[in-house]
Jmol script that loads the backbone (N, CA, C; Angstrom):
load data "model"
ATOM      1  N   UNK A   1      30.574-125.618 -31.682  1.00  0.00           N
ATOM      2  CA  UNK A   1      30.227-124.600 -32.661  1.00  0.00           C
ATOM      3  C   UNK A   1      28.796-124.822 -33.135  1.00  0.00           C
ATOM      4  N   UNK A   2      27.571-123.878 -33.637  1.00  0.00           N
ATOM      5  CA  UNK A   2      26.911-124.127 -33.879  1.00  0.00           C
ATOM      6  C   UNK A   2      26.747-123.478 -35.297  1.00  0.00           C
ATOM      7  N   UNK A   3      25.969-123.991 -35.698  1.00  0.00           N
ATOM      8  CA  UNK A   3      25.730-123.427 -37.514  1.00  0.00           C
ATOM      9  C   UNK A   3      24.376-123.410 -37.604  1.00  0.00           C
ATOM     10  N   UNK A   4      24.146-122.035 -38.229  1.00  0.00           N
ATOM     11  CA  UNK A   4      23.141-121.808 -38.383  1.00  0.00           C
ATOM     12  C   UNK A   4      22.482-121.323 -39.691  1.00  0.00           C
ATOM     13  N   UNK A   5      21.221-121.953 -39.952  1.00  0.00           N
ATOM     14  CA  UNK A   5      20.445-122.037 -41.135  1.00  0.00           C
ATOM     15  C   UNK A   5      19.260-120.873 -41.502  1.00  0.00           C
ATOM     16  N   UNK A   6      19.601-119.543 -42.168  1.00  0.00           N
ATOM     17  CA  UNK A   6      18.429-119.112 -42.352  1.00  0.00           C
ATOM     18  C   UNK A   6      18.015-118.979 -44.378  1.00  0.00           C
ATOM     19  N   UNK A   7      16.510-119.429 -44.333  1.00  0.00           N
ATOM     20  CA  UNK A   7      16.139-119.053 -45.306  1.00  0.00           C
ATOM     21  C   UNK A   7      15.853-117.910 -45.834  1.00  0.00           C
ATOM     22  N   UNK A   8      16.995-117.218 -47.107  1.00  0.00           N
ATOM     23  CA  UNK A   8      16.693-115.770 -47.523  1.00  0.00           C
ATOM     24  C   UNK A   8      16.556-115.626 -48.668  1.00  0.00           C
ATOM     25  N   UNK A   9      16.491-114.292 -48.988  1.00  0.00           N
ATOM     26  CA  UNK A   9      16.317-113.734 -50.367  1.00  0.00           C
ATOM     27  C   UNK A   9      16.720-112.484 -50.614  1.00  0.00           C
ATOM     28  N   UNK A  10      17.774-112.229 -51.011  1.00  0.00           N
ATOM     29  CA  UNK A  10      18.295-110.625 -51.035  1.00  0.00           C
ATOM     30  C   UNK A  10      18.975-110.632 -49.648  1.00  0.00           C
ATOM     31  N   UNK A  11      19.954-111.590 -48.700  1.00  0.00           N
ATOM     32  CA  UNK A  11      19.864-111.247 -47.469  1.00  0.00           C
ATOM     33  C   UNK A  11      19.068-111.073 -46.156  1.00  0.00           C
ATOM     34  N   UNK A  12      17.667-111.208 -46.890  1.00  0.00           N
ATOM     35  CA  UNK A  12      16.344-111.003 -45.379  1.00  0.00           C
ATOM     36  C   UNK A  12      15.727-112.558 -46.034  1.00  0.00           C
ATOM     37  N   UNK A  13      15.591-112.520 -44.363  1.00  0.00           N
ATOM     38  CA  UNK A  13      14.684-113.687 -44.114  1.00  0.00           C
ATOM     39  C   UNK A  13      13.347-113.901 -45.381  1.00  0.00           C
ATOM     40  N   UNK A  14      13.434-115.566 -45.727  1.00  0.00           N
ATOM     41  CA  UNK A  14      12.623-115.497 -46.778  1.00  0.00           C
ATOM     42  C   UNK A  14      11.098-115.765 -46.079  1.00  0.00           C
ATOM     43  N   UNK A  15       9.829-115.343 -46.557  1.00  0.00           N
ATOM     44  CA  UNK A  15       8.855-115.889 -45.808  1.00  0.00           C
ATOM     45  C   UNK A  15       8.304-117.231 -46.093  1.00  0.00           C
ATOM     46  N   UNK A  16       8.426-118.051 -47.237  1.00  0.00           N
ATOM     47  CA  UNK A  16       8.174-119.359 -46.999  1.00  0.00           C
ATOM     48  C   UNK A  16       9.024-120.484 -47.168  1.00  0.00           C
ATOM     49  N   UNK A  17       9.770-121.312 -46.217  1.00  0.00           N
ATOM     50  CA  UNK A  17      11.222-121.766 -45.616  1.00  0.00           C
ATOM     51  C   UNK A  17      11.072-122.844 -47.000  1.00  0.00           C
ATOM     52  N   UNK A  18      10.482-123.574 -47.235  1.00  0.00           N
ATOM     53  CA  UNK A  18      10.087-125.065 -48.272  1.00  0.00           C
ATOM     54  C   UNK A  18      10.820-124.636 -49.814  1.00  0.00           C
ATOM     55  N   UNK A  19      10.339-123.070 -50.086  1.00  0.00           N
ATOM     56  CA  UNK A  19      10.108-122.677 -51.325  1.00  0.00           C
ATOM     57  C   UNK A  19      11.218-121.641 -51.690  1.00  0.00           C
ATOM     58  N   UNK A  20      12.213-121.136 -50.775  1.00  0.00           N
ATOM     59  CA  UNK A  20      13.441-120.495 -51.159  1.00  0.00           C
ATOM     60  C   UNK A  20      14.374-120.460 -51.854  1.00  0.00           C
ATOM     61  N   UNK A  21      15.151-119.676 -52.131  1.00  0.00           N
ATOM     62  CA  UNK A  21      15.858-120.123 -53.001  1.00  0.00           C
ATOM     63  C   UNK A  21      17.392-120.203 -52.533  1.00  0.00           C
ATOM     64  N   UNK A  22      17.603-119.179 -51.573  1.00  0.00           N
ATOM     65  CA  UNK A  22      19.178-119.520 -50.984  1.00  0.00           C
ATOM     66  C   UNK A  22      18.768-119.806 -49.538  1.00  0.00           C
ATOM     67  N   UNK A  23      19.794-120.249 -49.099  1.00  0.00           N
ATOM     68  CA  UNK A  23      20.307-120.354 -47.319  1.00  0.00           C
ATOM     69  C   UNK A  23      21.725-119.162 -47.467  1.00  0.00           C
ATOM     70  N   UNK A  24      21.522-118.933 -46.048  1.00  0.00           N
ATOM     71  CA  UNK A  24      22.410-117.975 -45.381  1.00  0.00           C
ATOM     72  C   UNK A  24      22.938-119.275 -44.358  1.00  0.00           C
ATOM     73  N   UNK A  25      24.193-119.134 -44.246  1.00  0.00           N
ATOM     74  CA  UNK A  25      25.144-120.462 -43.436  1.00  0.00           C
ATOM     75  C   UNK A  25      25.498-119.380 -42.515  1.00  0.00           C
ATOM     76  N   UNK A  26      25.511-119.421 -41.330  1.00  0.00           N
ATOM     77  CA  UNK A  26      26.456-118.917 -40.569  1.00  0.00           C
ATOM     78  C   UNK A  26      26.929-119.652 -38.851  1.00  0.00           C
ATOM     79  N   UNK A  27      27.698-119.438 -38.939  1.00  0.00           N
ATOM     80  CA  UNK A  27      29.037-120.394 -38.183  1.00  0.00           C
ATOM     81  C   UNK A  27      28.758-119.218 -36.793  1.00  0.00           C
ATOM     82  N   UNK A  28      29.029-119.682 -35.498  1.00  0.00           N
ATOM     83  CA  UNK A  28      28.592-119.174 -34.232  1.00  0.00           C
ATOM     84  C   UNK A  28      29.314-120.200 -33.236  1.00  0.00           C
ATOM     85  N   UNK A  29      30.567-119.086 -32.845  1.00  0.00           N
ATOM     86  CA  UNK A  29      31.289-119.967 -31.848  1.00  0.00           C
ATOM     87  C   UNK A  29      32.004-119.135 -30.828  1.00  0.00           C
ATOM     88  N   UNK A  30      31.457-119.849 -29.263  1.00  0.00           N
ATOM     89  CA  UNK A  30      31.524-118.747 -28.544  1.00  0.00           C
ATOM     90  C   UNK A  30      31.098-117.478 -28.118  1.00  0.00           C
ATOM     91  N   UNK A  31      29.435-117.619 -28.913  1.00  0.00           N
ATOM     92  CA  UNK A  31      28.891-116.352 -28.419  1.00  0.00           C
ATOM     93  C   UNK A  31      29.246-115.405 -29.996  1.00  0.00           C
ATOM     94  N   UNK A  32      30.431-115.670 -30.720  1.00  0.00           N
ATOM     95  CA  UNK A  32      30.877-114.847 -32.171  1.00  0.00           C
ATOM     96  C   UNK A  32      30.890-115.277 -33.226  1.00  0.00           C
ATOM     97  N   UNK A  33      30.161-114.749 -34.182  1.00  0.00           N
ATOM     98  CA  UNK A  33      29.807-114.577 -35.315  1.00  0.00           C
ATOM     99  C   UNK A  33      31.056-115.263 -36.257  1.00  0.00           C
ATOM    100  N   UNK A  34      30.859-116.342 -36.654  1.00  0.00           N
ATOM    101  CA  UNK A  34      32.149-116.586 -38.016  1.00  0.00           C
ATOM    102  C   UNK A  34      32.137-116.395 -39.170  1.00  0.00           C
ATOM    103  N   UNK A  35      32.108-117.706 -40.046  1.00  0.00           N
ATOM    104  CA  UNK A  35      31.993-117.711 -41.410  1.00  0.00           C
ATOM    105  C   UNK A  35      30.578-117.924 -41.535  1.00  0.00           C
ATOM    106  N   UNK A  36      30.189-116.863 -42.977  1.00  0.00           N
ATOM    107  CA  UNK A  36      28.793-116.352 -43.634  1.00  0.00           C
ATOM    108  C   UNK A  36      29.081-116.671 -44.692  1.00  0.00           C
ATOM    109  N   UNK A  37      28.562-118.242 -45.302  1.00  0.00           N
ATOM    110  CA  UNK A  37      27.938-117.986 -46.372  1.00  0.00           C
ATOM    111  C   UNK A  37      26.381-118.180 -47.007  1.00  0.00           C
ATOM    112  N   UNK A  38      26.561-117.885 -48.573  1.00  0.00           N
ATOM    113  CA  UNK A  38      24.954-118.014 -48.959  1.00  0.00           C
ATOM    114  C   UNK A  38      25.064-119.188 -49.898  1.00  0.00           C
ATOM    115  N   UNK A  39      24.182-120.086 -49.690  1.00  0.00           N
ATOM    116  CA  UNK A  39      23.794-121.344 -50.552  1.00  0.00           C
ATOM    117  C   UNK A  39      23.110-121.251 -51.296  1.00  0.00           C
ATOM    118  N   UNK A  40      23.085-121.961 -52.785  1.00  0.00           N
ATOM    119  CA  UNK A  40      21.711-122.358 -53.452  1.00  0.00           C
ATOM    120  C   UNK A  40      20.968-123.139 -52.625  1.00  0.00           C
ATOM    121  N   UNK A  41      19.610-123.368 -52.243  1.00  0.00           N
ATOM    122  CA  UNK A  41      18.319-123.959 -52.075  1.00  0.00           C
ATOM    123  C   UNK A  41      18.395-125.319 -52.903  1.00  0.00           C
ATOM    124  N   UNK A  42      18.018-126.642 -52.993  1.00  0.00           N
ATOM    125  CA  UNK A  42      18.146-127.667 -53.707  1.00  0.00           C
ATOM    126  C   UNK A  42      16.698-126.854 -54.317  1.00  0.00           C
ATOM    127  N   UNK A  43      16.183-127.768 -55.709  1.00  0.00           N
ATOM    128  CA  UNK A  43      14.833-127.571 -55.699  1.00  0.00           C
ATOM    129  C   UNK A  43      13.893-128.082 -54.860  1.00  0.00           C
ATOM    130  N   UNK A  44      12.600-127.455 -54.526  1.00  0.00           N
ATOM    131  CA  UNK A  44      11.751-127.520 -54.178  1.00  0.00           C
ATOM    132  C   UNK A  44      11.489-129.292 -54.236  1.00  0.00           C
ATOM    133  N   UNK A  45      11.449-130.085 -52.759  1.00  0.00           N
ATOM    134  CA  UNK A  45      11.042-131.479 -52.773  1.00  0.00           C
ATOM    135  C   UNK A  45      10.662-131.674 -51.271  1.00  0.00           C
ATOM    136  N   UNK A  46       9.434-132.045 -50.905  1.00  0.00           N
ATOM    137  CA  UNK A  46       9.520-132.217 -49.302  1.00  0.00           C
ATOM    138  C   UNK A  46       9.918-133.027 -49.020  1.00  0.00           C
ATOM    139  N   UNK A  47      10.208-132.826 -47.803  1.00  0.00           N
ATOM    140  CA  UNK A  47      11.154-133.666 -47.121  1.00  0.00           C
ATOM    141  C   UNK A  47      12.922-133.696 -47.159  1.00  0.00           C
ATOM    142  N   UNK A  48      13.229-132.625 -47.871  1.00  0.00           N
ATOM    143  CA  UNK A  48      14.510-133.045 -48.567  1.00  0.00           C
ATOM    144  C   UNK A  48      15.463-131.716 -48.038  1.00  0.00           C
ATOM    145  N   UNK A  49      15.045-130.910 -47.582  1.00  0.00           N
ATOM    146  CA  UNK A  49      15.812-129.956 -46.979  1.00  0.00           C
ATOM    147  C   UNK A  49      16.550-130.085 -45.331  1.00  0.00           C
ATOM    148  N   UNK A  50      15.340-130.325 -44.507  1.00  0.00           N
ATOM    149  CA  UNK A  50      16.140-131.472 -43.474  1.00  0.00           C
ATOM    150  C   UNK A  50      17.909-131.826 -43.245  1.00  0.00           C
ATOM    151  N   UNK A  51      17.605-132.932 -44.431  1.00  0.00           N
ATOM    152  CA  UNK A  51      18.364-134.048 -44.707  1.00  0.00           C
ATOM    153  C   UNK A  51      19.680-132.575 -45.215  1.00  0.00           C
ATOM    154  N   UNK A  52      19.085-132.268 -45.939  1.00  0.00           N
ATOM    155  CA  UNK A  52      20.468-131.672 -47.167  1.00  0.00           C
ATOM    156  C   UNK A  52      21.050-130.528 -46.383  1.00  0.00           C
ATOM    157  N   UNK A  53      20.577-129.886 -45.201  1.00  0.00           N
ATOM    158  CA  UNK A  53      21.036-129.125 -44.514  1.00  0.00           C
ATOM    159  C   UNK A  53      21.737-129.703 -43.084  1.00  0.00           C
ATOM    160  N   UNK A  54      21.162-130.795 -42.639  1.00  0.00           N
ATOM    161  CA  UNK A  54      22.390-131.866 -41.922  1.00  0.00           C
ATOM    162  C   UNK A  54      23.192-132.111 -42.414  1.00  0.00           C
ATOM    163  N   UNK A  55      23.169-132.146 -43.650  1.00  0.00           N
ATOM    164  CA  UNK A  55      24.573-133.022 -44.453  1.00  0.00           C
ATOM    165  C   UNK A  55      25.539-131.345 -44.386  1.00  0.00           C
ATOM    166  N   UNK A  56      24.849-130.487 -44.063  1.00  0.00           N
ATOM    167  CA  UNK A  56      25.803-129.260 -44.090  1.00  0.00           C
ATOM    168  C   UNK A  56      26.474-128.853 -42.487  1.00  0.00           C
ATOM    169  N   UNK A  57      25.923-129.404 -41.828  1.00  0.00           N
ATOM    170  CA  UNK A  57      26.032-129.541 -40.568  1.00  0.00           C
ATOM    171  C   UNK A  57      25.636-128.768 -39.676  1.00  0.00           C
ATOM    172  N   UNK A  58      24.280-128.016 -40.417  1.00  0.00           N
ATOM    173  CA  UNK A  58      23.429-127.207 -39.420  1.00  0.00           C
ATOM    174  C   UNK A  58      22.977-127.821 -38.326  1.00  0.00           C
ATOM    175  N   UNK A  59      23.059-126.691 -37.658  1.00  0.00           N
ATOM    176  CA  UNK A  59      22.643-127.190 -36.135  1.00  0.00           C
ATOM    177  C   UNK A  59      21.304-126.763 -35.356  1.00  0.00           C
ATOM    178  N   UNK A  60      20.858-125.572 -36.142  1.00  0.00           N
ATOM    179  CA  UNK A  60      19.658-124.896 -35.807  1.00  0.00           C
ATOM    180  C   UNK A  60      19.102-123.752 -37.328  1.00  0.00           C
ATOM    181  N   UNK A  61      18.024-123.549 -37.027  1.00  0.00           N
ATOM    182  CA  UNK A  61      17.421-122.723 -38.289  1.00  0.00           C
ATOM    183  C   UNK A  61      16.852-121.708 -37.366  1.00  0.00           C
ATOM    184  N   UNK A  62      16.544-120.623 -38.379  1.00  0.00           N
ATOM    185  CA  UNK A  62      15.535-119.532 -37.803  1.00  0.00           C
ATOM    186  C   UNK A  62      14.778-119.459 -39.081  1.00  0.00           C
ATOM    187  N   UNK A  63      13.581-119.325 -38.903  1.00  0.00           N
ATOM    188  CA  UNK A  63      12.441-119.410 -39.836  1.00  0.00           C
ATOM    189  C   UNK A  63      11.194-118.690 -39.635  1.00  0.00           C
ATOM    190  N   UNK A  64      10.483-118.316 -40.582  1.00  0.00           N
ATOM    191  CA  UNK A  64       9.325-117.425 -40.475  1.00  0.00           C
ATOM    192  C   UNK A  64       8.559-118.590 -40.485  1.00  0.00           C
ATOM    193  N   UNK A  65       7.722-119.310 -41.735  1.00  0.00           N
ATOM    194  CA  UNK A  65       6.821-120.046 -41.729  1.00  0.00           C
ATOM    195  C   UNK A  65       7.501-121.241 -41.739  1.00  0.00           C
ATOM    196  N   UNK A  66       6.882-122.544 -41.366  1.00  0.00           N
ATOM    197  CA  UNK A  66       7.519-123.953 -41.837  1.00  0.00           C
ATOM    198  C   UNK A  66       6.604-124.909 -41.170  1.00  0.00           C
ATOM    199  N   UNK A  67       6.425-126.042 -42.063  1.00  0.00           N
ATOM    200  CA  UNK A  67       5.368-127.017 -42.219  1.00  0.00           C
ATOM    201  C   UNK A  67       5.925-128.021 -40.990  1.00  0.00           C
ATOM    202  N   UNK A  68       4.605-128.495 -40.482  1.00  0.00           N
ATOM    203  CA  UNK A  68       5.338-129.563 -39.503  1.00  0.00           C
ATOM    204  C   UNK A  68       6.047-130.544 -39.943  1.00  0.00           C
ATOM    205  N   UNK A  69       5.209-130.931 -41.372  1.00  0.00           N
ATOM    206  CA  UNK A  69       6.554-132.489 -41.583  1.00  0.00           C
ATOM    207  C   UNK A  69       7.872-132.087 -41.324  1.00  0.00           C
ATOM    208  N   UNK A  70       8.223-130.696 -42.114  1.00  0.00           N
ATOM    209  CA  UNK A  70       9.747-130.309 -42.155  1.00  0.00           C
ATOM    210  C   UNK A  70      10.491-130.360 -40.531  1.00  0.00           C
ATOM    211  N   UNK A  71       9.257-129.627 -39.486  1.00  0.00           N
ATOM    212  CA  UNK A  71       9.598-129.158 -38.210  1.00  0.00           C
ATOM    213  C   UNK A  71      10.126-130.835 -37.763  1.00  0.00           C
ATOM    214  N   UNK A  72       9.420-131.757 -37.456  1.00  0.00           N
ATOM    215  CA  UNK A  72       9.277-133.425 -37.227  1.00  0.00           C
ATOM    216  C   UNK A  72      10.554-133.917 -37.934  1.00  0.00           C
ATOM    217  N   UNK A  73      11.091-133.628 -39.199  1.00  0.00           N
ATOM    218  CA  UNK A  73      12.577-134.140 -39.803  1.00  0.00           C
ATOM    219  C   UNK A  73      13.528-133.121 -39.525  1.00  0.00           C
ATOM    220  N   UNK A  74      13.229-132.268 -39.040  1.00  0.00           N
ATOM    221  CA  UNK A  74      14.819-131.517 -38.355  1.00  0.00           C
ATOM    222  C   UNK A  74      14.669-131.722 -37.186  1.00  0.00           C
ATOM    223  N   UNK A  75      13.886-131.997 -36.311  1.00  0.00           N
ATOM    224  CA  UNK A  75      13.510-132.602 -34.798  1.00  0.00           C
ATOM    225  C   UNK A  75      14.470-134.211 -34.806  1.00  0.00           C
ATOM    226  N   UNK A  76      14.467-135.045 -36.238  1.00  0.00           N
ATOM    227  CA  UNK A  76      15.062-136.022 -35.938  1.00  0.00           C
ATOM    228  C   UNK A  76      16.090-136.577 -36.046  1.00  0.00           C
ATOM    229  N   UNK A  77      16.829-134.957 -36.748  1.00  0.00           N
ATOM    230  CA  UNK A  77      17.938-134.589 -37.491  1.00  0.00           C
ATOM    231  C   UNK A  77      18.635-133.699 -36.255  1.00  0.00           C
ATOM    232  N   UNK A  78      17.936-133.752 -34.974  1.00  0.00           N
ATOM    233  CA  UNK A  78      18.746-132.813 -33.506  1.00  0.00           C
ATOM    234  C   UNK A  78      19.492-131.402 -34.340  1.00  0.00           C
ATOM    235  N   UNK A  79      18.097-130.532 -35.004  1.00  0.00           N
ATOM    236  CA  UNK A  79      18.373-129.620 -35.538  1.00  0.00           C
ATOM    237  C   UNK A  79      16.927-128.588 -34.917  1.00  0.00           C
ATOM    238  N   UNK A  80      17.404-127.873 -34.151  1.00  0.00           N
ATOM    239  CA  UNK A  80      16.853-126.950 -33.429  1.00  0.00           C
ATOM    240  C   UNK A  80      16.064-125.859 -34.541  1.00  0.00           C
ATOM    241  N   UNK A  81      14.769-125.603 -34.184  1.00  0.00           N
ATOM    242  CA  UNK A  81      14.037-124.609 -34.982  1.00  0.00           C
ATOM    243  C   UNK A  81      13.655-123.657 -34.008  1.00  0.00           C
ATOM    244  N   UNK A  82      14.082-122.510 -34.792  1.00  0.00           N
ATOM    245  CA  UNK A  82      13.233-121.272 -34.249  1.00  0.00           C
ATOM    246  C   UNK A  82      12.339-120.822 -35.554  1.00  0.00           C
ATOM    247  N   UNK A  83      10.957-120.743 -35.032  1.00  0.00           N
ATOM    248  CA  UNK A  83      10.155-120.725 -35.964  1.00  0.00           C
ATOM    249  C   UNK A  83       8.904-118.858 -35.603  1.00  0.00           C
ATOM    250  N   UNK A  84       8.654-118.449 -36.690  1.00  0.00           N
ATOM    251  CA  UNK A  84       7.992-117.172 -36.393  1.00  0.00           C
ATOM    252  C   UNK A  84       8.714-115.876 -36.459  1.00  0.00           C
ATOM    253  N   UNK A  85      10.189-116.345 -37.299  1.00  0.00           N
ATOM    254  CA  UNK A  85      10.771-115.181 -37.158  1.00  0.00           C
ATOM    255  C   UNK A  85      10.467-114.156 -37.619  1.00  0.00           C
ATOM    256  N   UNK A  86      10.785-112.307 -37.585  1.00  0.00           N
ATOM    257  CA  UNK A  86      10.495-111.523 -38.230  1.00  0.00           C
ATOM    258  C   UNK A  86      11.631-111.717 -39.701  1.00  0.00           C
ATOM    259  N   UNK A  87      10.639-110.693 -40.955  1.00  0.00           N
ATOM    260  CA  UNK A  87      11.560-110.133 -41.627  1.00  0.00           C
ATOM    261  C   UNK A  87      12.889-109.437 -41.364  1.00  0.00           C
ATOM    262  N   UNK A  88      14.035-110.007 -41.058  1.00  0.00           N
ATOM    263  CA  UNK A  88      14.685-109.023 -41.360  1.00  0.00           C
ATOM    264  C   UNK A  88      16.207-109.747 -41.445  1.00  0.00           C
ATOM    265  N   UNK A  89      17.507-108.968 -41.705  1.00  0.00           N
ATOM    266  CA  UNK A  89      18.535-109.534 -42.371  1.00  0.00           C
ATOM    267  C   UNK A  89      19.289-110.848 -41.887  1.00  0.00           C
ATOM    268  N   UNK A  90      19.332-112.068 -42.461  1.00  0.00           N
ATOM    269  CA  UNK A  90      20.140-113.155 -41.534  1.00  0.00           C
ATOM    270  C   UNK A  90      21.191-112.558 -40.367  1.00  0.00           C
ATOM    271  N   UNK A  91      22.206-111.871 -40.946  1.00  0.00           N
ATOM    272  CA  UNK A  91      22.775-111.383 -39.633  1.00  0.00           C
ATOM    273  C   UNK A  91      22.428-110.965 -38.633  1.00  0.00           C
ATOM    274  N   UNK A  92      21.336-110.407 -38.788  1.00  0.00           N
ATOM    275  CA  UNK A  92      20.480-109.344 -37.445  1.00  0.00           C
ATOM    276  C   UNK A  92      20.030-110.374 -36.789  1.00  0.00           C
ATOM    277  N   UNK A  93      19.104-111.443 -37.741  1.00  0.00           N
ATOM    278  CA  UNK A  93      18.530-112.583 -36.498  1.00  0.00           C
ATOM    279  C   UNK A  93      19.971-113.399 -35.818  1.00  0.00           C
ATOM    280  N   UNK A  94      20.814-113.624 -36.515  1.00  0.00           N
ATOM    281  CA  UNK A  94      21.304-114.624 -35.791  1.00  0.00           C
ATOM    282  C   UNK A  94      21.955-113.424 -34.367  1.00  0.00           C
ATOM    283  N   UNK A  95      22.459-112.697 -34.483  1.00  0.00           N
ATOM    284  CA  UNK A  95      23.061-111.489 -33.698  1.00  0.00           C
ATOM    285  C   UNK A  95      21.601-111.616 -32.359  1.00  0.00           C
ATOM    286  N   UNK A  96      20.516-111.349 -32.627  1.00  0.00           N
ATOM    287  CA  UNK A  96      19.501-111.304 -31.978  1.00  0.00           C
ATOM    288  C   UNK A  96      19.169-112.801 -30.709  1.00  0.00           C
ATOM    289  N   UNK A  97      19.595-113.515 -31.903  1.00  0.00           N
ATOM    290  CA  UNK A  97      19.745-115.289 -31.856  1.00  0.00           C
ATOM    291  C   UNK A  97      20.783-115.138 -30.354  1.00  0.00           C
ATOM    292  N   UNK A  98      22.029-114.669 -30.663  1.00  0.00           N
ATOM    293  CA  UNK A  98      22.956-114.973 -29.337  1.00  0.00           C
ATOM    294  C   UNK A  98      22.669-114.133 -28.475  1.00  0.00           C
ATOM    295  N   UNK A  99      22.103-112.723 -28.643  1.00  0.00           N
ATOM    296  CA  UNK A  99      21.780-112.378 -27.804  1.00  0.00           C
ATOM    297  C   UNK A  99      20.425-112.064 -26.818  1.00  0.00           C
ATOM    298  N   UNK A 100      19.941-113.061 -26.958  1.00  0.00           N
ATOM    299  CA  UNK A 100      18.805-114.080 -26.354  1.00  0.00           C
ATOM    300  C   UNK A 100      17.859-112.889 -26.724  1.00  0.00           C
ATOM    301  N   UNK A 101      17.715-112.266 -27.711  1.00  0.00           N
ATOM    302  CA  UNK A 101      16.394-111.480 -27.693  1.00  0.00           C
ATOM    303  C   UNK A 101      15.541-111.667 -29.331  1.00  0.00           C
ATOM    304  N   UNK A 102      15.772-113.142 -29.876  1.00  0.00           N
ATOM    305  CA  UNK A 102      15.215-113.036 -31.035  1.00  0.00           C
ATOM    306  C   UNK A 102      13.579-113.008 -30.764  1.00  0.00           C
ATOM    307  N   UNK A 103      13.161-112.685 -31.904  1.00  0.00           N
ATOM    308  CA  UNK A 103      11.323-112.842 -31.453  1.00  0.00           C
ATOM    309  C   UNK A 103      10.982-113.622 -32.406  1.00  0.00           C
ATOM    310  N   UNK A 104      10.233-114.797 -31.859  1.00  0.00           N
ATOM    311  CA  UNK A 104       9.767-115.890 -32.808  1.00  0.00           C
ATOM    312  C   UNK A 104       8.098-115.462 -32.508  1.00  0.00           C
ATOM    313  N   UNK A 105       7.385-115.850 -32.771  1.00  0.00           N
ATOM    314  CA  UNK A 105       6.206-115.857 -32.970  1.00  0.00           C
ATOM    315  C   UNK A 105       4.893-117.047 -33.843  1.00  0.00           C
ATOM    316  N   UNK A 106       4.057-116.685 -33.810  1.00  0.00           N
ATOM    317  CA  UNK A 106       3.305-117.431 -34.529  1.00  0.00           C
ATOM    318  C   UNK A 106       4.039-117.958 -35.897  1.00  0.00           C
ATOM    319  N   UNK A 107       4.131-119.366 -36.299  1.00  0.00           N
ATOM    320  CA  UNK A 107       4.403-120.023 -37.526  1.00  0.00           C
ATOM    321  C   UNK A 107       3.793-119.512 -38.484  1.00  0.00           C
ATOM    322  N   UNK A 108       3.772-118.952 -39.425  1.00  0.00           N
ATOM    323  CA  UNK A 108       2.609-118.324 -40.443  1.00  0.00           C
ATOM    324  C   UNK A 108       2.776-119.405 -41.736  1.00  0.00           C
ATOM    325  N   UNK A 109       3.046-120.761 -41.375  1.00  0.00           N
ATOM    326  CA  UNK A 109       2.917-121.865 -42.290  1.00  0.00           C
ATOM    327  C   UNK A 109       1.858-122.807 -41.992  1.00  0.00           C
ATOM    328  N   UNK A 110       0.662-123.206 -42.658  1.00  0.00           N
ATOM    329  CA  UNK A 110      -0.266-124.107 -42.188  1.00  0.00           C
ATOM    330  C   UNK A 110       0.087-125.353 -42.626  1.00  0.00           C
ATOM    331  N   UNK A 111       0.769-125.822 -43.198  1.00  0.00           N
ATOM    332  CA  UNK A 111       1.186-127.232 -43.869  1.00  0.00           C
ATOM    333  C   UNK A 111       2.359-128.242 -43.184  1.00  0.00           C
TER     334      UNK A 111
END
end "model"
wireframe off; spacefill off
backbone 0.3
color backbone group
């Protein structure tokens, strides 16, 4: 099963991953969509999201912007990043996600 991590706000992708305030959880098994939920965000601490989203047992993120330290501690946390995502609703990316047509793009995080 894989679980997946996106940073939102109102449901759409948030644009800066560090500084959010919820996660969207969603569960992906078999190609199908499971359990969706939405998390509080810990506060704002680097380095600390990583960690606190392994302990949730994410397995991959989709993300618009995100700093390399973060990219380097989910790399060591065997937590897959897709980075450059567009705006638009966690469900749509992850839906996009299985069906191999998400569009990542340029990181629009310099840090």
């Amino acid at each position: 099963m894989r679980k997946i991590a996106i940073p939102t706000e109102g449901g759409i992708l948030s644009t800066h991953f560090g500084h959010c305030k919820h996660f969207t959880l969603i569960e992906v098994k078999n190609d199908s969509i499971g359990n969706e939920i939405v998390v509080e965000a810990p506060p704002h601490e680097p380095g600390l999201l990583p960690k606190w989203l392994a302990e949730r047992g994410v397995t991959e993120i989709i993300s618009g912007g995100i700093g390399q330290k973060a990219i380097n501690l989910f790399k060591s946390n065997n937590i897959i990043i897709h980075a450059g995502a567009p705006n638009k609703p966690a469900i749509e990316l992850v839906r996009d996600l299985i069906d191999k047509r998400l569009m990542t793009g340029t990181n629009a995080c310099d840090h």
